[in-house]
DSSP file (Angstrom, degrees, kcal/mol; ACC not computed):
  #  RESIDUE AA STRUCTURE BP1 BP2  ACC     N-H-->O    O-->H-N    N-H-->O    O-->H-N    TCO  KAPPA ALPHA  PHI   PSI    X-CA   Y-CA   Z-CA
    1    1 A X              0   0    0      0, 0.0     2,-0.1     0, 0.0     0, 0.0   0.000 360.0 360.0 360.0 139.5  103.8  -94.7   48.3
    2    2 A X        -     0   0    0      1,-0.1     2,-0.5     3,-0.0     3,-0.0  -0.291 360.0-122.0-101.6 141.3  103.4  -90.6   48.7
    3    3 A X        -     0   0    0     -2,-0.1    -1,-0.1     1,-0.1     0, 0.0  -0.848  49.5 -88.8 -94.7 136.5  105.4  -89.8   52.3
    4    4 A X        -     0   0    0     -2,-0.5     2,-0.4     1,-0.1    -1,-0.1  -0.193  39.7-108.8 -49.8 141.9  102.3  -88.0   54.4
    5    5 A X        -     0   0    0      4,-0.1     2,-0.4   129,-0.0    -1,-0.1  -0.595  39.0-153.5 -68.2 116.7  101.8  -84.2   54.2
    6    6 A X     >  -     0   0    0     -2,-0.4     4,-2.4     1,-0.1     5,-0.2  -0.984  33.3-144.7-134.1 156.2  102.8  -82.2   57.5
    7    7 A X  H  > S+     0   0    0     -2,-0.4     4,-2.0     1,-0.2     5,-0.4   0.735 109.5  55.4 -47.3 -51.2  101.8  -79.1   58.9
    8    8 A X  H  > S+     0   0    0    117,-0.3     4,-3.7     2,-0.2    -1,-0.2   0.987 111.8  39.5 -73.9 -83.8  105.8  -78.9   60.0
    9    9 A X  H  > S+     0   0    0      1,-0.2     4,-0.8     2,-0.2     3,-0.5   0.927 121.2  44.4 -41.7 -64.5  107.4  -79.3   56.0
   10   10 A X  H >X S+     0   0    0     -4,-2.4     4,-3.5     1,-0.3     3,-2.0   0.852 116.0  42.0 -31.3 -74.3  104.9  -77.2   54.4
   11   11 A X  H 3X S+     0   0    0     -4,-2.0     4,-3.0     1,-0.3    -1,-0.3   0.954 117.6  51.4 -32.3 -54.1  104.7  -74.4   56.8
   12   12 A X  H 3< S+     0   0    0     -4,-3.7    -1,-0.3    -3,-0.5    -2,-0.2   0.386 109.0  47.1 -73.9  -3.0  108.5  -74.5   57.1
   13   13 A X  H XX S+     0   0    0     -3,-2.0     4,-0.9    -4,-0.8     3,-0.9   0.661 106.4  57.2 -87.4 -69.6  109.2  -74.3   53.4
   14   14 A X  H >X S+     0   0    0     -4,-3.5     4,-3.0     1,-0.3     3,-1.8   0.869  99.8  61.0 -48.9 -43.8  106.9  -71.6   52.9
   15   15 A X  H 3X S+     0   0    0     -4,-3.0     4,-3.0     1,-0.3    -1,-0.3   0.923 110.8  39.2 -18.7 -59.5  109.1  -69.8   55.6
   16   16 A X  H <> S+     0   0    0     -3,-0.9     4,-0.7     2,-0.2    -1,-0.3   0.616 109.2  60.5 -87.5   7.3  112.2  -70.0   53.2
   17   17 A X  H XX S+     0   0    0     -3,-1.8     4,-3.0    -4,-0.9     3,-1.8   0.927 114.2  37.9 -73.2 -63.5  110.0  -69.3   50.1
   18   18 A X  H 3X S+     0   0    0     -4,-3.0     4,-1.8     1,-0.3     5,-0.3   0.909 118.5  50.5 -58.3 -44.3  109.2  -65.8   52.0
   19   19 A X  H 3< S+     0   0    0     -4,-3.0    -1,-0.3    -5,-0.3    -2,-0.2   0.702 107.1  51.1 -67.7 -21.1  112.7  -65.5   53.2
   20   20 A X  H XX S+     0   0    0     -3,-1.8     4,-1.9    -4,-0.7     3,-1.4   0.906 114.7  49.3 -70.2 -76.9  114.4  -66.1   49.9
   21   21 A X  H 3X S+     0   0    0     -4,-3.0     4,-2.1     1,-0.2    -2,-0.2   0.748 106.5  47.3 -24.3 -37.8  112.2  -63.5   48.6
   22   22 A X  H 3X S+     0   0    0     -4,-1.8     4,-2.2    -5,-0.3    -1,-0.2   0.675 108.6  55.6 -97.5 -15.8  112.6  -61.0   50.8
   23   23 A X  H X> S+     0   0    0     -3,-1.4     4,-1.1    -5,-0.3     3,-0.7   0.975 106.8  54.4 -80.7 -34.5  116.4  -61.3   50.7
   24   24 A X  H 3X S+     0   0    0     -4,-1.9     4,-1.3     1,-0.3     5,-0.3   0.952 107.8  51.4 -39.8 -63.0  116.0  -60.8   46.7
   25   25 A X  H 3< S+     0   0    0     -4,-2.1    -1,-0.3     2,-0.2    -2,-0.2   0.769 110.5  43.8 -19.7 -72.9  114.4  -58.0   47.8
   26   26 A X  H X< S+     0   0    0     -4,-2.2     3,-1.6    -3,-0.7    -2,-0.2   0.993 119.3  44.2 -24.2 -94.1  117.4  -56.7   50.3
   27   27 A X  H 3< S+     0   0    0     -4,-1.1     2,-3.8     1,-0.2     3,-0.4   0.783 116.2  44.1 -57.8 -80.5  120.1  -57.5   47.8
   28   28 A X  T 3< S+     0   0    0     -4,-1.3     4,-0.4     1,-0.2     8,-0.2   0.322  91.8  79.0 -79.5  27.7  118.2  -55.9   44.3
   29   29 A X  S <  S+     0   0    0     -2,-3.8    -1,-0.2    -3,-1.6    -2,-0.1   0.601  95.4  42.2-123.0  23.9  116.8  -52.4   45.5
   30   30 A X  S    S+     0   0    0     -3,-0.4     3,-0.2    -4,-0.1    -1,-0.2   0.576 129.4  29.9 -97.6 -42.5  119.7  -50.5   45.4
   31   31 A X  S    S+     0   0    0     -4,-0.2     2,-0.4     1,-0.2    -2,-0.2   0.890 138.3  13.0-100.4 -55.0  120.8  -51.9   42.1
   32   32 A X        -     0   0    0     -4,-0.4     4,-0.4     1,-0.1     5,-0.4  -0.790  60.5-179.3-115.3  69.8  116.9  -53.0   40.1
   33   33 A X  S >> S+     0   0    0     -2,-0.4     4,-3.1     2,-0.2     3,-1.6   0.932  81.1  59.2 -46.9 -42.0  114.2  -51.3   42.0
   34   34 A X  H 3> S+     0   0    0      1,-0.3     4,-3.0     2,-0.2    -1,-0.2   0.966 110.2  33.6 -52.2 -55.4  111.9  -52.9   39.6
   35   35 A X  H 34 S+     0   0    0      1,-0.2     4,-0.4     2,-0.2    -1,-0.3   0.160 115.4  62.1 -87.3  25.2  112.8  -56.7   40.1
   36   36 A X  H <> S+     0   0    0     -3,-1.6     4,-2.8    -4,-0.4     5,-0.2   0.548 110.5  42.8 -91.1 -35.8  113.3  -55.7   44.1
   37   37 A X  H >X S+     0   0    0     -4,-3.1     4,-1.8    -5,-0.4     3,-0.7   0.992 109.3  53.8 -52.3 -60.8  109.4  -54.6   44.0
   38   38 A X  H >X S+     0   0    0     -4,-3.0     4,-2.3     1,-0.2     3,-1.6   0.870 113.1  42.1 -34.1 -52.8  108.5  -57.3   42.3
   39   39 A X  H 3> S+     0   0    0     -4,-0.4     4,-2.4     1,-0.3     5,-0.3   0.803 113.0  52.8 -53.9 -35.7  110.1  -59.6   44.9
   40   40 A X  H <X S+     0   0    0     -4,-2.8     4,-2.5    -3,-0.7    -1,-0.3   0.782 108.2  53.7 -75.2 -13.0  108.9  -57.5   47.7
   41   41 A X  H <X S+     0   0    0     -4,-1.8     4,-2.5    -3,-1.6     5,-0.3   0.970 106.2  51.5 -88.8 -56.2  105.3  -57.9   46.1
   42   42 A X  H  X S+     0   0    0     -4,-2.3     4,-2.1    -5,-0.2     5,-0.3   0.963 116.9  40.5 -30.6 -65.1  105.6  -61.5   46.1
   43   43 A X  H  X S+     0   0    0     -4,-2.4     4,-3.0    -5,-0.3    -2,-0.2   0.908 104.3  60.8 -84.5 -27.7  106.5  -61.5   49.5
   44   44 A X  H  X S+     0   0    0     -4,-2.5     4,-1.3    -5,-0.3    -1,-0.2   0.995 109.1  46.8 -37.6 -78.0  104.4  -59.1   50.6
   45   45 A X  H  X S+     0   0    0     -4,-2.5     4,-4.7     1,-0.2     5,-0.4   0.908 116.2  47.4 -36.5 -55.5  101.2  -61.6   49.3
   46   46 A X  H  X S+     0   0    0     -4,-2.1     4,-1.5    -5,-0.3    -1,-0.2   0.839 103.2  49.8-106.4   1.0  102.6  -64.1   50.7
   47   47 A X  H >X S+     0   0    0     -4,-3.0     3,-4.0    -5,-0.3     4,-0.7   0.958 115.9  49.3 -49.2 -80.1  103.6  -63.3   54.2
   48   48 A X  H 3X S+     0   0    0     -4,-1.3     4,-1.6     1,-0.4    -2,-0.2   0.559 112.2  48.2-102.2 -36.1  100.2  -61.9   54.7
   49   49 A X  H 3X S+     0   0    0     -4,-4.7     4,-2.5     1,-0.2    -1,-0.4   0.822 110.6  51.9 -79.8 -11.3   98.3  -65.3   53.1
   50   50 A X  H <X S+     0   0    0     -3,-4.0     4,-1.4    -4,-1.5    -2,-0.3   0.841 105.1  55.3 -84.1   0.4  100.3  -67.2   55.2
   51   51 A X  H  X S+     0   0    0     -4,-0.7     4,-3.5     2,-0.2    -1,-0.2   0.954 110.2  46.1 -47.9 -51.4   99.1  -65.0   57.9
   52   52 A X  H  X S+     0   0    0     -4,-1.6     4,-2.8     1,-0.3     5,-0.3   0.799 107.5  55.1 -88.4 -29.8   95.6  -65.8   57.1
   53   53 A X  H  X>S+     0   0    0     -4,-2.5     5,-1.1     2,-0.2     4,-0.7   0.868 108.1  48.2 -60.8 -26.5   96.0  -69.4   56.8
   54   54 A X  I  <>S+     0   0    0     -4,-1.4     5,-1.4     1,-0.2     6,-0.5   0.981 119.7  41.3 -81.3 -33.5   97.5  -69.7   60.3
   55   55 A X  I  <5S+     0   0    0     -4,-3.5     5,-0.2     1,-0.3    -1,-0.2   0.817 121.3  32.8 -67.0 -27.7   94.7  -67.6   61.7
   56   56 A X  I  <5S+     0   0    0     -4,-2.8    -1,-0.3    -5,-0.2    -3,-0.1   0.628 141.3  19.1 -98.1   3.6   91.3  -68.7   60.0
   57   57 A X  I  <5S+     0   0    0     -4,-0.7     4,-0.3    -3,-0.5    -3,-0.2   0.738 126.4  31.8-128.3 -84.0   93.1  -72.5   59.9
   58   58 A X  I   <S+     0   0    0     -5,-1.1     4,-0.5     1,-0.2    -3,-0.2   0.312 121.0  47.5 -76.8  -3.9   96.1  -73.6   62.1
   59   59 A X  S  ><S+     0   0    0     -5,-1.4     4,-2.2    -6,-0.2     5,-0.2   0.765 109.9  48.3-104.6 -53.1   95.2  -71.3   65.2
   60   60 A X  T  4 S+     0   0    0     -6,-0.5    -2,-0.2    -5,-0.2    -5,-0.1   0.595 118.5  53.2 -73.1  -8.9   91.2  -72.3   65.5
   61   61 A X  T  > S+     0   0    0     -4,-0.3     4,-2.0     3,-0.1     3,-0.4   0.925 108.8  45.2 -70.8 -70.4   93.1  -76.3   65.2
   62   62 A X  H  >>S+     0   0    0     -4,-0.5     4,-4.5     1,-0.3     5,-0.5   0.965 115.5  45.1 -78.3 -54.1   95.3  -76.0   67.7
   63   63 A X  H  X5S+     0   0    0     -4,-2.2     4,-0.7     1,-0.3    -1,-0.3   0.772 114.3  44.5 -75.7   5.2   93.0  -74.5   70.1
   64   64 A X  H  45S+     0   0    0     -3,-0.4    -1,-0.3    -5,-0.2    -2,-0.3   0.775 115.7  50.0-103.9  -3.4   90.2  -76.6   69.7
   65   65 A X  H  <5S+     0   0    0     -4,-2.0    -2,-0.2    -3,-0.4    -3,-0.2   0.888 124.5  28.9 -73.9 -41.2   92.7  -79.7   69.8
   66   66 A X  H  <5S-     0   0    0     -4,-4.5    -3,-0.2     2,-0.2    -2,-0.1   0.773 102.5-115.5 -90.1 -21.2   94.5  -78.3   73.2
   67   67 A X  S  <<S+     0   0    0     -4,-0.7     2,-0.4    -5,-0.5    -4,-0.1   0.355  75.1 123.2  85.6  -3.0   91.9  -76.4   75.1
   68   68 A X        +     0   0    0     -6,-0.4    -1,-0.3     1,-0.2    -2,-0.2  -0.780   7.4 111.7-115.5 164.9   93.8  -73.2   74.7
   69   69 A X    >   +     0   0    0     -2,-0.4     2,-1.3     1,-0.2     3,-1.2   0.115  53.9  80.4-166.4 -64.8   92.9  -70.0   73.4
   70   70 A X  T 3  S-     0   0    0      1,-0.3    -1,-0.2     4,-0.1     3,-0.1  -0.570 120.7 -11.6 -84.6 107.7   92.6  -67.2   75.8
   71   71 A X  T 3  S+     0   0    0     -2,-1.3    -1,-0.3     1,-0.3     2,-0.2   0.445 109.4 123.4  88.2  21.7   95.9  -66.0   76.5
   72   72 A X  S X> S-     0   0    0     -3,-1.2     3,-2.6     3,-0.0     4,-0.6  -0.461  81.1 -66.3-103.2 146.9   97.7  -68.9   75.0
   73   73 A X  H 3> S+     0   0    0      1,-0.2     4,-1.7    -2,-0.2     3,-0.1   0.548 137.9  48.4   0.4 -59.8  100.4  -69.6   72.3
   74   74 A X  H 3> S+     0   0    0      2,-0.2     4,-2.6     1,-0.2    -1,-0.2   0.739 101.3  59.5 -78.8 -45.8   98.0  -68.3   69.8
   75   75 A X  H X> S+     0   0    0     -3,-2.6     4,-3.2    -6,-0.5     3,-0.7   0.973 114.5  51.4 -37.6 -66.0   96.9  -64.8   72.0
   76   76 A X  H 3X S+     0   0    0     -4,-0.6     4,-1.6     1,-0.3     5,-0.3   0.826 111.6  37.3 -49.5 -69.9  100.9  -64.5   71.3
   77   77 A X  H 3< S+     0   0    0     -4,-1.7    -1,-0.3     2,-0.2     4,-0.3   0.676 110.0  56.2-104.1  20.3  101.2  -64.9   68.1
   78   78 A X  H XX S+     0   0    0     -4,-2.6     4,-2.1    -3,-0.7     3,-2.1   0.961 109.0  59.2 -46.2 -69.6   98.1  -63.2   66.7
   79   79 A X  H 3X S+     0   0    0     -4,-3.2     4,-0.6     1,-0.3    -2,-0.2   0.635 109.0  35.0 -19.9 -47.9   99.6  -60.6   68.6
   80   80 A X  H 3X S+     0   0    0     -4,-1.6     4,-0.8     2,-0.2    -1,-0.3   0.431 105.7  69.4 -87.0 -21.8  103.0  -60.5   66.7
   81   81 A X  H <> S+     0   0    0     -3,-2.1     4,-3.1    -5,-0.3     5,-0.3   0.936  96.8  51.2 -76.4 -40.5  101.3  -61.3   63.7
   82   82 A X  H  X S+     0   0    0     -4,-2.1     4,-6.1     2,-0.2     5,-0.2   0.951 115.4  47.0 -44.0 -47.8   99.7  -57.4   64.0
   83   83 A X  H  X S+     0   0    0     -4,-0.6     4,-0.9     1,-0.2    -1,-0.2   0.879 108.5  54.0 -75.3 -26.1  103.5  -56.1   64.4
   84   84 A X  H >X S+     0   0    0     -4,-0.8     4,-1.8     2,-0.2     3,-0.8   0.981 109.3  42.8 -72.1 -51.1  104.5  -57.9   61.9
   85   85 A X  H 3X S+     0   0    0     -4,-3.1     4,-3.4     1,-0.2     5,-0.2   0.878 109.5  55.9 -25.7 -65.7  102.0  -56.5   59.7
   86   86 A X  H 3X S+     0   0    0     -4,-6.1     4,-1.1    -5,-0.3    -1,-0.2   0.721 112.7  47.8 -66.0 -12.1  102.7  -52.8   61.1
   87   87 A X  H <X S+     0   0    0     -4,-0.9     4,-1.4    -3,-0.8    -2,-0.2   0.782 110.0  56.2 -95.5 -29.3  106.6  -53.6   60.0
   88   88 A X  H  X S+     0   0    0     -4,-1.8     4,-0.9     2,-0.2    -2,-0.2   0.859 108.6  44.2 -60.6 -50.7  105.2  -54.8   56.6
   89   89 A X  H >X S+     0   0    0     -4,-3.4     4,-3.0     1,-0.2     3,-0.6   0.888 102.4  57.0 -91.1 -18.9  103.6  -51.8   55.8
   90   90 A X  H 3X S+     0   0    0     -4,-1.1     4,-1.7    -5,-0.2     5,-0.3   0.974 115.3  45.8 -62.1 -34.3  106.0  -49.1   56.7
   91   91 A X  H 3< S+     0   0    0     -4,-1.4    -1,-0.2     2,-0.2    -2,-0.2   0.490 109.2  51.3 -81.0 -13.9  108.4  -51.2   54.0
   92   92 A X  H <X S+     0   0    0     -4,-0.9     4,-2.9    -3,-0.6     5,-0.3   0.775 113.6  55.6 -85.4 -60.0  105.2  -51.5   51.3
   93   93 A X  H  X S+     0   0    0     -4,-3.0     4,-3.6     1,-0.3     3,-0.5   0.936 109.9  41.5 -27.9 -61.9  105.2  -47.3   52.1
   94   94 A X  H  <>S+     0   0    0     -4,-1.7     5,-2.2     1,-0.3    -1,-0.3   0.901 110.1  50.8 -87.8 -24.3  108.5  -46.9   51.2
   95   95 A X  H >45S+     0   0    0     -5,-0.3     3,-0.5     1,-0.2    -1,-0.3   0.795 105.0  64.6 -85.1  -4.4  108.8  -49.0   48.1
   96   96 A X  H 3<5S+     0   0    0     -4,-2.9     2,-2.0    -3,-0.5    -2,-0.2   0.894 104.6  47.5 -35.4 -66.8  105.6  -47.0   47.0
   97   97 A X  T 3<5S-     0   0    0     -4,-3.6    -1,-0.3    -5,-0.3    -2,-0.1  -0.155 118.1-116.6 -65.1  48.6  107.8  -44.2   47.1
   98   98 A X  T < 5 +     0   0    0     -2,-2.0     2,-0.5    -3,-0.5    -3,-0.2   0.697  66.6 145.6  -9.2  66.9  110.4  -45.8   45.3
   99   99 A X      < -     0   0    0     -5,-2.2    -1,-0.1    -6,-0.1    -2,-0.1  -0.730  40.6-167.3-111.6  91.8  112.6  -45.5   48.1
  100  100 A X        +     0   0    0     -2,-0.5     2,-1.1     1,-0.2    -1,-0.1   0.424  57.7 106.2 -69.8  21.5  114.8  -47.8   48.8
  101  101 A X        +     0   0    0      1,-0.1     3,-0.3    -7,-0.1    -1,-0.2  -0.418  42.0 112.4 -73.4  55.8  115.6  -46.5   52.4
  102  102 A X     >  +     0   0    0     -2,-1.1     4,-2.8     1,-0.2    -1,-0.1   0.114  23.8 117.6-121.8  27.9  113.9  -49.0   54.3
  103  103 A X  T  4 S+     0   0    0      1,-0.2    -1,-0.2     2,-0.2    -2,-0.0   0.438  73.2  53.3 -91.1  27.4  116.5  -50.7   55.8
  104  104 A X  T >> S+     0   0    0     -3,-0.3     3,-1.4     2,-0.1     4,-0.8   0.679 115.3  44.2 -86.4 -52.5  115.4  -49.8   59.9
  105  105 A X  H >> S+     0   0    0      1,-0.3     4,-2.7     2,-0.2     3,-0.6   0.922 119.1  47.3 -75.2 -37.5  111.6  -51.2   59.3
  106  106 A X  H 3< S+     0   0    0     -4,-2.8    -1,-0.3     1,-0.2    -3,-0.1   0.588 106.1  49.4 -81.0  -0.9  113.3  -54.1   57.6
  107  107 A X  H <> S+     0   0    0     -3,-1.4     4,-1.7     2,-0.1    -1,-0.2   0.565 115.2  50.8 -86.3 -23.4  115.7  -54.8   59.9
  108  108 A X  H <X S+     0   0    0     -4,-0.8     4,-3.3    -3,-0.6    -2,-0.2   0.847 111.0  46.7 -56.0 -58.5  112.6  -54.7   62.5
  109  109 A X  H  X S+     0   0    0     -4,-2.7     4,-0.9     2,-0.2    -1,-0.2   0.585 109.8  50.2 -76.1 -13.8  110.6  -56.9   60.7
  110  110 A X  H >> S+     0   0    0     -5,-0.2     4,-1.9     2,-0.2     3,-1.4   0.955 112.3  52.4-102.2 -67.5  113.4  -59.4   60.1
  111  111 A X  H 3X S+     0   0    0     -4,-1.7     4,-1.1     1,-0.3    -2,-0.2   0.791 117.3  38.2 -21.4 -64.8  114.2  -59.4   64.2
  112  112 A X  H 3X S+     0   0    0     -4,-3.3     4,-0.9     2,-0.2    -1,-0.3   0.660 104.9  65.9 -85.2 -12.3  111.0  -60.0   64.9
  113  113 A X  H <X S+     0   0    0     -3,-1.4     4,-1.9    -4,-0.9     5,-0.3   0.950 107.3  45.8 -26.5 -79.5  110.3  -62.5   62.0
  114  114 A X  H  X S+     0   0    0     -4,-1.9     4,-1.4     1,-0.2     5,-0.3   0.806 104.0  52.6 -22.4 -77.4  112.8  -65.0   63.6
  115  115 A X  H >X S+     0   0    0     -4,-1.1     4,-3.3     1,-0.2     3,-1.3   0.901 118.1  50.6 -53.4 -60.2  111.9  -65.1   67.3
  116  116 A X  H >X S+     0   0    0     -4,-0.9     4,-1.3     1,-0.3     3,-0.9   0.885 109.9  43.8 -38.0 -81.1  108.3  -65.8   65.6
  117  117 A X  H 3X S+     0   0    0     -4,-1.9     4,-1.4     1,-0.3    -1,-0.3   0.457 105.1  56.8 -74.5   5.5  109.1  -68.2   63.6
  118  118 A X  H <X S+     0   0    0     -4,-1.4     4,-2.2    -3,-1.3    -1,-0.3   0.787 104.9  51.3 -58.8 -45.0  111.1  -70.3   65.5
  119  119 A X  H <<>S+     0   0    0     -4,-3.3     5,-1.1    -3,-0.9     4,-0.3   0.798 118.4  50.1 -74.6  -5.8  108.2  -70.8   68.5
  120  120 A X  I ><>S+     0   0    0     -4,-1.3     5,-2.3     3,-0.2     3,-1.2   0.961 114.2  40.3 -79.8 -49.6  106.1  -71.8   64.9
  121  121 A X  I 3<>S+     0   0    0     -4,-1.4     2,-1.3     1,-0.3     5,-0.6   0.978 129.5  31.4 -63.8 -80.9  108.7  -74.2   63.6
  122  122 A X  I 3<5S+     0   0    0     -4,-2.2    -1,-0.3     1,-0.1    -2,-0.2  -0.085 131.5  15.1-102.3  65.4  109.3  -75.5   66.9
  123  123 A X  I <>5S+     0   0    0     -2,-1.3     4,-1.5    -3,-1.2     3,-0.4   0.077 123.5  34.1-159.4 -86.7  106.3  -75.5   68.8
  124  124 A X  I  ><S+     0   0    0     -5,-1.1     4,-0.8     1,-0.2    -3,-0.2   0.802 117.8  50.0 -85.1 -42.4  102.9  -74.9   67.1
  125  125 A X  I  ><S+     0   0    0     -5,-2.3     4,-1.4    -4,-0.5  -117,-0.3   0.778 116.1  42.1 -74.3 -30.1  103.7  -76.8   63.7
  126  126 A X  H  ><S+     0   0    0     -5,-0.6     4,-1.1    -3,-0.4    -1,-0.2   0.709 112.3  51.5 -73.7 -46.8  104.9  -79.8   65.4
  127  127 A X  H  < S+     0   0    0     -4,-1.5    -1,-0.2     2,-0.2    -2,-0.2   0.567 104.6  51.4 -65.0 -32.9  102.6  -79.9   67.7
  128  128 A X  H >< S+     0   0    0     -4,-0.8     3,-1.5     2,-0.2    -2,-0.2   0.769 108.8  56.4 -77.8 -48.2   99.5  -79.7   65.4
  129  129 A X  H >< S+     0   0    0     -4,-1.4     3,-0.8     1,-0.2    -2,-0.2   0.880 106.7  55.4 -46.3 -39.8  101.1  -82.6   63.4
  130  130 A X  T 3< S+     0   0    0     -4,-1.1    -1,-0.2     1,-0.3    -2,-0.2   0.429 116.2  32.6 -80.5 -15.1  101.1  -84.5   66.9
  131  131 A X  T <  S+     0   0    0     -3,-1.5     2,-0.3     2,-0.1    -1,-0.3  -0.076 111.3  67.8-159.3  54.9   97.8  -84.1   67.5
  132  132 A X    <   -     0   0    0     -3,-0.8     2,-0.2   -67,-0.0     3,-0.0  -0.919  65.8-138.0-137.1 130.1   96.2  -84.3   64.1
  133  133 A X    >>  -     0   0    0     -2,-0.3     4,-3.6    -3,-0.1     3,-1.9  -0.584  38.2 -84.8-102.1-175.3   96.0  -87.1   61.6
  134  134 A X  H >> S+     0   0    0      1,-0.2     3,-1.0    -2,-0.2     4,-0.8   0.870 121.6  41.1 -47.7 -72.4   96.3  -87.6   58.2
  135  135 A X  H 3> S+     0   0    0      1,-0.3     4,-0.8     2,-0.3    -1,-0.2   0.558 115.1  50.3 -44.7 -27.4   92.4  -86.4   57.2
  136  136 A X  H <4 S+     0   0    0     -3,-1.9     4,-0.5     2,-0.2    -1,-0.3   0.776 109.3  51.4-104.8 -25.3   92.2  -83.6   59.5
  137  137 A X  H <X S+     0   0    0     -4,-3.6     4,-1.5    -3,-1.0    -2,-0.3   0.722 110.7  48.9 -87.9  -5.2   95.5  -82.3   58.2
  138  138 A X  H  X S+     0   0    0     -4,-0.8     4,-1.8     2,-0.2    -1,-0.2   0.729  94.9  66.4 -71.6 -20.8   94.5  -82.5   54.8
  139  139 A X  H  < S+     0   0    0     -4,-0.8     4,-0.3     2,-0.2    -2,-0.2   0.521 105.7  46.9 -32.0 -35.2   91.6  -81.0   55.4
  140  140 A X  H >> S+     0   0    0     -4,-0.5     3,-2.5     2,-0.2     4,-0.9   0.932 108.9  49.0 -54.6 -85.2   94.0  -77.9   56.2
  141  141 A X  H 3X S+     0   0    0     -4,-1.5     4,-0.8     1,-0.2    -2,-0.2   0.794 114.6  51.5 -51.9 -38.9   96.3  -78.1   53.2
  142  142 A X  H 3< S+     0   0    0     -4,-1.8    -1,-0.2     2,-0.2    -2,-0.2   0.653 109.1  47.0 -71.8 -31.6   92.7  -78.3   51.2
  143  143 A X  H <4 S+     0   0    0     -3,-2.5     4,-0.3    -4,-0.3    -2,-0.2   0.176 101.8  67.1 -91.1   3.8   90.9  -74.8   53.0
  144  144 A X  H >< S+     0   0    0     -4,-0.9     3,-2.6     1,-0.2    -2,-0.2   0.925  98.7  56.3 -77.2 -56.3   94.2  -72.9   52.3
  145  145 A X  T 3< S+     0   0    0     -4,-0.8    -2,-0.2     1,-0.3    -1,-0.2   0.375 106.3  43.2 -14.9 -47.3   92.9  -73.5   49.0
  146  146 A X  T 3  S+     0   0    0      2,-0.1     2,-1.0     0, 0.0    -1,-0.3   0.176  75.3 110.6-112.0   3.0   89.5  -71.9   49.3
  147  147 A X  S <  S-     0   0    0     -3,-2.6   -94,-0.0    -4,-0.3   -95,-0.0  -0.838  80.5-105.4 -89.7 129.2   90.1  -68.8   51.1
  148  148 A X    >   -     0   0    0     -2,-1.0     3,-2.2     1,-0.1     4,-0.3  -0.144  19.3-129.7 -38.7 109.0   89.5  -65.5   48.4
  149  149 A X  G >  S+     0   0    0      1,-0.2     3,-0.7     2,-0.1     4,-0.4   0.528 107.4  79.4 -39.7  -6.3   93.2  -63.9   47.3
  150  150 A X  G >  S+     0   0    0      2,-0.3     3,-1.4     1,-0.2    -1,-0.2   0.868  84.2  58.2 -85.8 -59.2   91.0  -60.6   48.5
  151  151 A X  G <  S+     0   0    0     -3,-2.2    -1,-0.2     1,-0.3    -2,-0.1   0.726 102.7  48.5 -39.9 -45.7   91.9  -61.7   52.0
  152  152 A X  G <  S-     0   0    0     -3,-0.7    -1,-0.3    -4,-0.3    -2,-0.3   0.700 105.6-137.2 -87.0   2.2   95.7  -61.5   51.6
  153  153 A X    <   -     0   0    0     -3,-1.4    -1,-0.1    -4,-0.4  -104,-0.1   0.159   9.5 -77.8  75.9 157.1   95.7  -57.8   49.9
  154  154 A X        -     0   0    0      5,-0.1     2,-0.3    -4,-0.1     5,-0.1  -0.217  39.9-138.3 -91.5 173.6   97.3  -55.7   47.0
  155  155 A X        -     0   0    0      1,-0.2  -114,-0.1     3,-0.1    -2,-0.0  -0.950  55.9  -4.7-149.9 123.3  100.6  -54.3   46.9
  156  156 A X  S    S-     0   0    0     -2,-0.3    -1,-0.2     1,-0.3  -115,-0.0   0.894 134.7 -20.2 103.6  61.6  102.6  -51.0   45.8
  157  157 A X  S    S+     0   0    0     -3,-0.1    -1,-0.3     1,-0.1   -61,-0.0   0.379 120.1  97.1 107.0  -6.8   99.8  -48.9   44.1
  158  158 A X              0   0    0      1,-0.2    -3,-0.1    -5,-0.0    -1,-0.1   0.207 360.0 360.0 -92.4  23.4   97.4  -51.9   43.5
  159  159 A X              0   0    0     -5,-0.1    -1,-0.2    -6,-0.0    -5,-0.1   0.552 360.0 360.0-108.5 360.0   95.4  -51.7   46.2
């Protein structure tokens, strides 16, 4: 018997996917600018679809499951998800230029990574598992599926 799918592992795996990346990233782009792009390109995509999954999916969940929305957990981290974004792209800039001087915006973006994805891990993912079942959360894991790669964007001259 298959152990049930949650909101919690998934989410929370994909975190270290991106974080694994992005250190690849860190360590090779002094030494291989080529395989540190790649890596950033990879992580680039998939910060930005897991953006889009929590927003068109796990944010319109949670507030029609709690009642909150306007000004709420979700206000928050839509909010952070924009800064995150703006940290994203000064570091997409500079590895366009083949610069590997990015190590203010990426220290930003890492700083404000955390604090984020702590209140996801332990707040919003947990919490959507809690008040979701099994059908509704596959239902999830099944519309990540169907949103257009278009959504999450190109990377480093590809756009």
């Amino acid at each position: 018997m298959s152990e049930e799918k949650t909101i919690t592992v998934f989410f929370e795996q994909d975190h270290d996917r991106l974080d694994e990346l992005f250190k690849t990233f860190q360590k090779m782009k002094r030494s291989d600018f080529a395989k540190a792009k790649e890596a950033f390109k990879a992580f680039k995509f998939g910060l930005q679809r897991h953006i889009v999954w929590e927003e068109d999916l796990l944010f319109p969940l949670w507030e029609k499951e709690t009642g909150m929305s306007e000004g709420g957990a979700t206000s928050v981290m839509r909010a952070e998800h924009r800064q995150i974004g703006q940290h994203l792209e000064a570091i997409h800039q500079q590895v366009a230029d083949q610069s590997p001087d990015s190590d203010q915006e990426e220290q930003a973006l890492l700083n404000l990574l955390g604090s984020h994805n702590m209140k996801e891990e332990r707040v919003l993912y947990p919490s959507l598992d809690r008040v979701t079942n099994a059908k509704e959360r596959e239902t999830v894991f099944h519309n990540m599926g169907t949103i257009p790669e278009e959504r999450y964007k190109l990377c480093c001259g590809q756009h």
